[in-house]
C-alpha positions in Angstrom: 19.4 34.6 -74.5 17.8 37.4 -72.5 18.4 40.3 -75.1 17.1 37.7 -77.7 13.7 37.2 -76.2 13.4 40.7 -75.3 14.1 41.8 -78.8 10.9 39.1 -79.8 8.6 40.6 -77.0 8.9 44.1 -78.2 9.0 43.3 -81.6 5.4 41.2 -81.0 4.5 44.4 -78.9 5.1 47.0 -81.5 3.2 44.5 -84.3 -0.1 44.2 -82.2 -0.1 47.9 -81.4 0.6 48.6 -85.7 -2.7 45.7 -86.1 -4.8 48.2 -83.6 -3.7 50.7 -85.0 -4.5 49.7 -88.8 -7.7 48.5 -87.9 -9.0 51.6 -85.6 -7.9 53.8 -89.2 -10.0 51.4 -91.5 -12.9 51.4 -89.2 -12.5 55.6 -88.9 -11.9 56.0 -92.3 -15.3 53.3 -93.6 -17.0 52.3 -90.9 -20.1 51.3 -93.6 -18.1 48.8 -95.4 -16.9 47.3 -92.0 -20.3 46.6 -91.1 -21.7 45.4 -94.3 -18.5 42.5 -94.1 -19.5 41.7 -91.2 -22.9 41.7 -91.7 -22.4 39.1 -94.7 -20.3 36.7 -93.2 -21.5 33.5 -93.6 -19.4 30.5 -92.0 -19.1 26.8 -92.6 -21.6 24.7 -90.6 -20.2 22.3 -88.7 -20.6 18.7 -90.0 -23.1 16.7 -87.8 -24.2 13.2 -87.6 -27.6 13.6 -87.5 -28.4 10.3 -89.2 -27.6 7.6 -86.3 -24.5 6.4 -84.3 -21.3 5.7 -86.9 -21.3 1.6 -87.3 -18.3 0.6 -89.6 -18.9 -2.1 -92.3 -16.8 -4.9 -91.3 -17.2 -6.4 -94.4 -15.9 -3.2 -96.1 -12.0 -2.9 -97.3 -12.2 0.9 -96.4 -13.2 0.1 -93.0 -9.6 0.0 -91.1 -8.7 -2.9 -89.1 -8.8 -1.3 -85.4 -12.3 -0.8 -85.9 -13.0 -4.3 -86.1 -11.2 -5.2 -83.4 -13.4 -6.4 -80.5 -12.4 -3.5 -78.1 -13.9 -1.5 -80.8 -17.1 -3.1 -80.6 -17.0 -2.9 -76.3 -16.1 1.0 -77.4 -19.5 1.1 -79.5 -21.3 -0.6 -77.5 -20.4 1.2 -74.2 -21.4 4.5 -76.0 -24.5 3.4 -77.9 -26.0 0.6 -76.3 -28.0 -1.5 -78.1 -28.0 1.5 -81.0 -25.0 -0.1 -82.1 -26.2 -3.6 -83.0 -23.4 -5.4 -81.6 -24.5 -8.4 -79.7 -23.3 -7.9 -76.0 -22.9 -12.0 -75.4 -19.8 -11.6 -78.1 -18.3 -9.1 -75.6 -17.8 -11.5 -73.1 -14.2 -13.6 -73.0 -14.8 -16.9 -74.3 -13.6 -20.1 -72.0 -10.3 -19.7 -73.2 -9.6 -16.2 -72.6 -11.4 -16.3 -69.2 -8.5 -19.0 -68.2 -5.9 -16.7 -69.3 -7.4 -13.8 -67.5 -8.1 -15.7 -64.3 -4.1 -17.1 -64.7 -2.4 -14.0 -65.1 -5.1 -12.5 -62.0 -4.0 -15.6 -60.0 0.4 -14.4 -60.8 -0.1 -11.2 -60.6 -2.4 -10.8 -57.6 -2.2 -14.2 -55.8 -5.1 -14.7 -53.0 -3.9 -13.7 -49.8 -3.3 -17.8 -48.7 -1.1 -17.9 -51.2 1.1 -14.2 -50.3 1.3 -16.1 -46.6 2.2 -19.1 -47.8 5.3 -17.4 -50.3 5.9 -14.9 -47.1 6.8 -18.2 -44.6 8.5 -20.0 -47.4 10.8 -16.5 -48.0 11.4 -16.4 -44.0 12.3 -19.8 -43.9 15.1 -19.8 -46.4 16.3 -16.5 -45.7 16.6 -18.5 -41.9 18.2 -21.2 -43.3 20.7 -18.7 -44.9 21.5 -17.0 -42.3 21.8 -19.7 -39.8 24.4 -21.5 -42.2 26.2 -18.4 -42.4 26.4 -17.9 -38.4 27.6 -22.2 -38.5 30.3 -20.9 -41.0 31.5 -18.2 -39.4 32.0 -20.1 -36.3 33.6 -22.7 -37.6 36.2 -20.2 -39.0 36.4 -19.0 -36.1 37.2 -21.8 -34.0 40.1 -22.8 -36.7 41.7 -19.2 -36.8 44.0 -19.7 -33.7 45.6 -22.8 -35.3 45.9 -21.3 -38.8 47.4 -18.2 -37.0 49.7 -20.3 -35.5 50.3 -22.4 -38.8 50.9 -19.2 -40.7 53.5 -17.8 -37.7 55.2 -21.7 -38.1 55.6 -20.8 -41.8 56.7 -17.9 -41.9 59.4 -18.7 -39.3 60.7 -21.2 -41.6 60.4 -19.1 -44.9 62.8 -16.8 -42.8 65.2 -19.3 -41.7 66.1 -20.8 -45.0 66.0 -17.2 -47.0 69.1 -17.1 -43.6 70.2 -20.3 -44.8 70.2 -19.7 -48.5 72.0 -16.7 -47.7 74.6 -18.1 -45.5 75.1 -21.1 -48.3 75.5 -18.5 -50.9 77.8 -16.2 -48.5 80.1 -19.3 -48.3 80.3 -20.2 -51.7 80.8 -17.1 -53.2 83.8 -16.9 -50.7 85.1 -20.5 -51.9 84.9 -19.4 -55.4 86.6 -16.0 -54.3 89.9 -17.9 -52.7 89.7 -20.2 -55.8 90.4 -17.3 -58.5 91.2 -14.8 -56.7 89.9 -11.8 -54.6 90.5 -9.3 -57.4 88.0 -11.2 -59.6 84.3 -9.2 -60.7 81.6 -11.4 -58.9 79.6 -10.5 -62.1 82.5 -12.5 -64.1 81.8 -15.4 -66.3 84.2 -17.8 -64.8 83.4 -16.7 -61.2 79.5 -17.1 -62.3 80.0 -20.9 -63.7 82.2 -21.6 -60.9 79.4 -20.9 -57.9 77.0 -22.9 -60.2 79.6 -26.3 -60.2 79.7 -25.2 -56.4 76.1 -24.8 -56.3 75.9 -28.8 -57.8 78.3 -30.3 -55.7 76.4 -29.2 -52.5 72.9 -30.5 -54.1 74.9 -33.4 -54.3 76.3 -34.0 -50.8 73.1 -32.9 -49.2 71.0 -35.4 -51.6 73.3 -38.2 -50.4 73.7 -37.6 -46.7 69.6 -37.7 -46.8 70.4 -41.0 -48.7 72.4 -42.7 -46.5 70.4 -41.1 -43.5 66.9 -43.3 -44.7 69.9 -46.2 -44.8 71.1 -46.1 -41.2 67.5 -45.8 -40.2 66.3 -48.7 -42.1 69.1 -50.8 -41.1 68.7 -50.0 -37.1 66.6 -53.2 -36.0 63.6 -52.8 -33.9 63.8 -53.0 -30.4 61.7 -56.8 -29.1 58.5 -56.7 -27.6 58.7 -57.2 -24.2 58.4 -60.8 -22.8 54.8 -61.5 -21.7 54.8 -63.0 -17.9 
């Protein structure tokens, strides 16, 4: 990129010094006809105004539309004054626009009342917040020691029956092992549906000792209330 823009550079360079050069060997070889040229040059004048401020026709369809508009005529008026023949009283808001100016004043730049009065209102619920939070995080607090010890409880007895499922499933597989045989694949069908009728019956004998438990309990009379003296 470098070599590029050094190539244009002296490429410009060598152009201007061929335009001196061209113009130093017309002006040496006919200096007269340089002069007379030069001499007769008449420009363009420049295109004045000299009749009066420009007013657009409203009234005309060439006129376009954004200078019709009222900020055109504050633009007109602000540079002409009463040249322009605009009626200042029109550039005034009417009561409409001077309610919808002093409402967006009043939301956008409040009085500084109103800026206190939001600034308490913000520190009071960002109080309210924060005190709620400290309650809630002390009452957390005060319950972690008895979840922590409700979470130990539980996971103390998620270990012992995992060691009682285990044990249970120790002894059946051995039951089902003496049954057909200590040769036999654990991964065998017969062996498989065998631990599962195992599995059954101990369901079974476990549902109905909890059966007849609730039975002795409910048929143990209560003990008499002691004799008033």
């Amino acid at each position: 990129m470098a070599a590029s823009m050094l190539c244009v550079r002296t490429s410009m360079f060598f152009r201007t010094l061929k335009g001196i050069s061209g113009s130093k060997t017309l002006l040496s070889a006919n200096p007269q006809t340089l002069l007379l040229q030069t001499a007769s040059y008449n420009p363009k004048p420049l295109k004045r105004n000299l009749q009066g401020p420009y007013i657009p026709d409203k009234d005309s369809e060439k006129t376009p539309e954004w200078q019709k508009t009222p900020r055109f005529d504050r633009k007109l008026f602000g540079r002409y004054g009463s040249a322009s023949g605009i009626d200042p009283t029109s550039l005034w808001p009417n009561h409409e626009q001077l309610e919808r100016i002093i409402e967006e004043e009043n939301q956008w730049h409040p009085p500084l009342e109103v800026m206190l009065k939001n600034l308490r209102e913000k520190e009071r619920k960002d109080t309210e917040k924060r005190l709620a939070k400290e309650k809630l995080i002390a009452a957390n607090m005060a319950k972690m020691p008895k979840m922590v010890a409700e979470w130990r409880k539980e996971k103390l007895q998620t270990k012992m029956k995992l060691k009682e499922e285990k044990t249970r499933r120790t002894k059946l597989l051995a039951e089902a092992r003496e049954s057909l045989g200590q040769t036999l694949d654990p991964r065998n069908h017969k062996f498989l549906e065998m631990v599962a009728d195992l599995e059954k019956e101990e369901k079974k004998k476990q549902k109905l000792m909890k059966r007849r438990l609730k039975q002795e309990q409910a048929a143990v009379p209560l003990a008499p209330p002691p004799a008033s003296t």
